[in-house]
One Martini backbone bead per residue (centre of mass of N, CA, C, O) as a GRO file, in nm:
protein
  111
    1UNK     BB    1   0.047   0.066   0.004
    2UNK     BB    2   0.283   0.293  -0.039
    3UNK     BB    3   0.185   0.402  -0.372
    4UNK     BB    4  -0.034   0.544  -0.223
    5UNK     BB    5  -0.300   0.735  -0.111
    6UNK     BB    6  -0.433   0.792   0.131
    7UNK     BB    7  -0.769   0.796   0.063
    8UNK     BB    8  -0.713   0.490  -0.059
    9UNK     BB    9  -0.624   0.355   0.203
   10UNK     BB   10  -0.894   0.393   0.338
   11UNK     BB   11  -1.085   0.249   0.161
   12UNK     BB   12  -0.948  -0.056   0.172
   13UNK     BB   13  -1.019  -0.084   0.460
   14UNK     BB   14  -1.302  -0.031   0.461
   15UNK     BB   15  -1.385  -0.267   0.276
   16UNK     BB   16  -1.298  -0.485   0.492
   17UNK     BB   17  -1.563  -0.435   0.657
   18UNK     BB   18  -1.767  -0.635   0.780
   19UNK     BB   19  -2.043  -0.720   0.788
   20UNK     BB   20  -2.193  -0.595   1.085
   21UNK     BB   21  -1.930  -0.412   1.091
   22UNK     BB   22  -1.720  -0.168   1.304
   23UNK     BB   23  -1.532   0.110   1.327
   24UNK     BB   24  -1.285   0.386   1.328
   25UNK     BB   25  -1.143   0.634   1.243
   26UNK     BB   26  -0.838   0.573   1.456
   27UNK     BB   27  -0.806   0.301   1.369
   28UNK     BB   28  -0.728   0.369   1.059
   29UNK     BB   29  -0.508   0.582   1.161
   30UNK     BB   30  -0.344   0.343   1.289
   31UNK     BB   31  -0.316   0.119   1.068
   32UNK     BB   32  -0.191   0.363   0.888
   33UNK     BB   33   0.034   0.517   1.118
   34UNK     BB   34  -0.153   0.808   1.158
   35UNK     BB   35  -0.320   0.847   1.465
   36UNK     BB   36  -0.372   1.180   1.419
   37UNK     BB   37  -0.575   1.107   1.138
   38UNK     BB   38  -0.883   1.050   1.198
   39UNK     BB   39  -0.997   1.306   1.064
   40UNK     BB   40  -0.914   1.248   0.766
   41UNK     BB   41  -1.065   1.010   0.737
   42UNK     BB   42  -1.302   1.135   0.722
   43UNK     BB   43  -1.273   1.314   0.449
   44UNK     BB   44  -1.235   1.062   0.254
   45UNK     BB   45  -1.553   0.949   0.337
   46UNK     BB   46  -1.680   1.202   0.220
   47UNK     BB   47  -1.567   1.179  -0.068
   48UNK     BB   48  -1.703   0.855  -0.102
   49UNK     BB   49  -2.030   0.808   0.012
   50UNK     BB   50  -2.144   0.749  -0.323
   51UNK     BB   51  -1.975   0.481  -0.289
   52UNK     BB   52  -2.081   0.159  -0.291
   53UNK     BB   53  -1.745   0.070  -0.243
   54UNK     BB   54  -1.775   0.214   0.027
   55UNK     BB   55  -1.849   0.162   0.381
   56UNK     BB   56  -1.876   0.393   0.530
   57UNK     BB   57  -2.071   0.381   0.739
   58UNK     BB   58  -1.871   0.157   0.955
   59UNK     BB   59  -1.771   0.471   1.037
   60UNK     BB   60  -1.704   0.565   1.389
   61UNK     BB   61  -1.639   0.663   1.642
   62UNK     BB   62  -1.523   0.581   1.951
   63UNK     BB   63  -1.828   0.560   2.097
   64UNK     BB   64  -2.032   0.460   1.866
   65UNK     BB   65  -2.104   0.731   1.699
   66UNK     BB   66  -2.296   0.917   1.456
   67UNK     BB   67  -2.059   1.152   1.335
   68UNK     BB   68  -2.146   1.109   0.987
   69UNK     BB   69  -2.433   1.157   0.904
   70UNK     BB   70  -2.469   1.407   0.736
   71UNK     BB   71  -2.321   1.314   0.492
   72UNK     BB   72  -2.599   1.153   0.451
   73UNK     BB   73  -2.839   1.111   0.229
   74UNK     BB   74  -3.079   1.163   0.456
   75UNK     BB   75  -3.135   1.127   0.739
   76UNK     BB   76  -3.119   0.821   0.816
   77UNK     BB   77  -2.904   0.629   0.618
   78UNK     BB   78  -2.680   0.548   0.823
   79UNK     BB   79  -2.852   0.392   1.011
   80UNK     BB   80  -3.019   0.189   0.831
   81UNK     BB   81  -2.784   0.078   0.677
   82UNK     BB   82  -2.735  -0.068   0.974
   83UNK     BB   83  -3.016  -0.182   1.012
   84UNK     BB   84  -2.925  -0.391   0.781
   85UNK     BB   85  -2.704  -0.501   0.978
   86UNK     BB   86  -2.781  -0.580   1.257
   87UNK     BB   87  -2.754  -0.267   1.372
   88UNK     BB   88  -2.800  -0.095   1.677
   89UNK     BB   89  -3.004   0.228   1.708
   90UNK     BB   90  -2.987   0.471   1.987
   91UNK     BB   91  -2.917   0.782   1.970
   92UNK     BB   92  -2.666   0.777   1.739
   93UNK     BB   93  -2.589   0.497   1.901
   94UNK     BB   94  -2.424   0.217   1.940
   95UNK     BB   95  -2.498  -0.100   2.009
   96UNK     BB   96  -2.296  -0.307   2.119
   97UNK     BB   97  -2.018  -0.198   2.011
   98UNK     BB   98  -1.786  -0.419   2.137
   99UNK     BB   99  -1.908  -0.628   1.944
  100UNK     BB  100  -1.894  -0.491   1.672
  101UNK     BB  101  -1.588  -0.416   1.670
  102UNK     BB  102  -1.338  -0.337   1.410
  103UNK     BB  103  -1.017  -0.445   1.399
  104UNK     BB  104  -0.753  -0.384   1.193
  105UNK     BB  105  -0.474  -0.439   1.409
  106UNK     BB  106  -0.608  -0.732   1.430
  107UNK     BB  107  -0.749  -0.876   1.162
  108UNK     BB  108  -0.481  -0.763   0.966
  109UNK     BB  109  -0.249  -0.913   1.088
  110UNK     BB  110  -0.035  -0.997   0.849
  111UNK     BB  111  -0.137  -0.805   0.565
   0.00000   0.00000   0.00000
């Protein structure tokens, strides 16, 4: 991936996130080394969410909070988006938010 521009470095992360499992900005800018740079990775998400092969919506803050709702067309989309996977929202966060947590930096350890 070195060769790679940051904001493809994020999406090819984010599409790696499994069906119904969420991850955070700080993850994803965790596992790509540059710790600091969590809004980095919401403006790549906010620049690609209509696009249908980056599933930006199971990217959310650290406390499983839809802090990017607002970026996705339609007042619920993103919350919907998510109750299409089987994860339940109530009052724009993650119910079970560490049962559904998907950490790049476990799962793809050694990739």
């Amino acid at each position: 991936m070195k060769d790679v521009n940051f904001f493809e470095r994020v999406y090819q992360i984010t599409r790696k996130i499994p069906f119904g499992r969420v991850t955070s900005y700080g993850a994803i800018a965790n596992y790509l080394g540059t710790p600091k740079s969590a809004r980095m990775v919401g403006w790549a998400l906010n620049a690609k969410r209509i696009d249908n092969t980056v599933p930006a919506h199971r990217v959310v803050n650290k406390n499983g909070i839809l802090t990017g709702k607002h970026h996705f067309n339609g007042t619920n989309l993103m919350q919907q988006l998510l109750e299409n996977e089987n994860i339940i929202v109530k009052k724009n966060t993650i119910i079970n938010f560490k049962k559904k947590y998907w950490d790049p930096n476990i799962e793809l350890n050694g990739q």
